[in-house]
N, C-alpha and C positions, 0 to 999 in steps of 0.2 A: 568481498561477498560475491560468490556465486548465481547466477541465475537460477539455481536447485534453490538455493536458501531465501533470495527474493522469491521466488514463486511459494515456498513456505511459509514466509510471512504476509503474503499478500492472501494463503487460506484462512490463516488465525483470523484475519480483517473481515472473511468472507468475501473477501474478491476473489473468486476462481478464474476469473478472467482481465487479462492487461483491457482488454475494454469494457471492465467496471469499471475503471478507475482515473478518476481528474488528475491526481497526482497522490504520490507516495513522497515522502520525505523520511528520511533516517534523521533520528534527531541525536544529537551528543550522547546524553541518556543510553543510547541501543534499542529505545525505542521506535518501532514504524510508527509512522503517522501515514493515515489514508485516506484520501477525500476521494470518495466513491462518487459517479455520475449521477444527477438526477435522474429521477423516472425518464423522463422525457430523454436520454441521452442516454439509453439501453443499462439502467441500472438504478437499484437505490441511494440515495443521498442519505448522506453521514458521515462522519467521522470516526474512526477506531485507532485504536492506540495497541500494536501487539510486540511483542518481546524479540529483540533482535539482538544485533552487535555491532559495532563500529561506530563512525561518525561521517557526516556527510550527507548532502540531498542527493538523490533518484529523481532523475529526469520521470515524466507521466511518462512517457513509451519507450 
């Protein structure tokens, strides 16, 4: 995977930004997993799930 295709699936999440986000995990599936920062830690908290490829975790930075 690409840095162009992580930064694309880190828009579907609504992380426009690597510091929205707690961490990102690729899951087997090809699905992203994304734990966004809380409020407090320059971003909202949640979880999103967006449409990817591969397998493997993504380090948060």
């Amino acid at each position: 995977m690409t840095t162009s295709e992580l930064a694309s699936l880190l828009r579907q999440a609504e992380a426009f930004s690597l510091s929205d986000v707690e961490f990102a995990i690729l899951e087997p599936t090809g699905k992203l997993s994304v734990k966004k920062k809380s409020a407090g830690d320059s971003g909202a908290s949640g979880e999103t799930k967006t449409p990817g490829d591969g397998a493997g975790g993504i380090p948060p930075h």
